[in-house]
C-alpha positions as CSV (number, residue, x, y, z in Angstrom):
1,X,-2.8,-29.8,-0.7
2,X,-3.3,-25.7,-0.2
3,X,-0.9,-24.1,-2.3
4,X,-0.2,-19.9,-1.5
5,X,0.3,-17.8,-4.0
6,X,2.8,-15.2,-3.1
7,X,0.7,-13.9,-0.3
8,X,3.8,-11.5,1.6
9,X,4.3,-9.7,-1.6
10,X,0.3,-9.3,-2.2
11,X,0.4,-7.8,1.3
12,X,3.9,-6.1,0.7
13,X,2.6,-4.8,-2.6
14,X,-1.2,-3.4,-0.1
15,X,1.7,-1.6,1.9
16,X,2.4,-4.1,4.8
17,X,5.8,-4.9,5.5
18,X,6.7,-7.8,7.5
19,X,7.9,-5.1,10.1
20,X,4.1,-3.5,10.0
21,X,2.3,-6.3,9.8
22,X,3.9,-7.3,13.1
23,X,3.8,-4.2,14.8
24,X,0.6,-3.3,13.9
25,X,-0.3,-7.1,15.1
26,X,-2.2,-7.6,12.5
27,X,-0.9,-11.1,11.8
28,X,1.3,-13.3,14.4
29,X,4.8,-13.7,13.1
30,X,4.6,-17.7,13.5
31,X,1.7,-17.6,11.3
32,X,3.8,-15.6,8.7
33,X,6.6,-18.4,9.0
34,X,4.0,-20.6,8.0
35,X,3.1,-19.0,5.2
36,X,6.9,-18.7,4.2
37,X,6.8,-22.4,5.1
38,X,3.6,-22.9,2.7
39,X,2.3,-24.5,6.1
40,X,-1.4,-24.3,6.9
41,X,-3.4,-21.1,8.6
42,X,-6.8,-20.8,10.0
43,X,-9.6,-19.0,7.7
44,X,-9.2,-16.1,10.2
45,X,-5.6,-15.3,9.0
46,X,-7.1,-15.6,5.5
47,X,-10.0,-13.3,6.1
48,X,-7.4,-10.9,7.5
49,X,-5.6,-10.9,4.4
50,X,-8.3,-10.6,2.3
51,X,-9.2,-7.3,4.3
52,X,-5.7,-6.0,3.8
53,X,-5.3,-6.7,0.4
54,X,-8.9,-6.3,-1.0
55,X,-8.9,-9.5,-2.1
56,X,-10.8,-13.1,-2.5
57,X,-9.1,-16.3,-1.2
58,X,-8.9,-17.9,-4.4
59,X,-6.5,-14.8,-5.4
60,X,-3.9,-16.3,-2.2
61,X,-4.7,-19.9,-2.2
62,X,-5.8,-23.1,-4.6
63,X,-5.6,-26.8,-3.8
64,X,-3.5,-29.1,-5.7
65,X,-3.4,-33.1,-5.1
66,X,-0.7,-34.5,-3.2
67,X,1.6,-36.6,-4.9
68,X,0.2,-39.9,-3.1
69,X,-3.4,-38.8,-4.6
């Protein structure tokens, strides 16, 4: 399973506030429920992070097994 790795304050640390991020429409607010909800987002929400923050994925995401695995 994708695991996040504090993503909101990676962004909130770049200078984008929930508020901003919204506003500025740079990210849906569903899709930052989901990532409150450590629920799964497209690679287009990622790559939009990435740009914001000046990151790489692997610094917001890694994969862990499930507990069934």
């Amino acid at each position: 399973m994708i695991v996040y790795h504090d993503i909101l304050k990676k962004l909130s640390d770049a200078g984008y506030s929930s508020y901003k991020i919204q506003h500025q429409k740079l990210i849906p607010g569903s899709t930052l429920n989901r990532i409150r909800q450590n629920e799964p987002i497209n690679t287009t929400t990622i790559d939009t992070i990435c740009r914001l923050c000046k990151c790489q994925p692997k610094d917001l995401l890694s994969w862990k097994p499930d507990e069934r695995e």
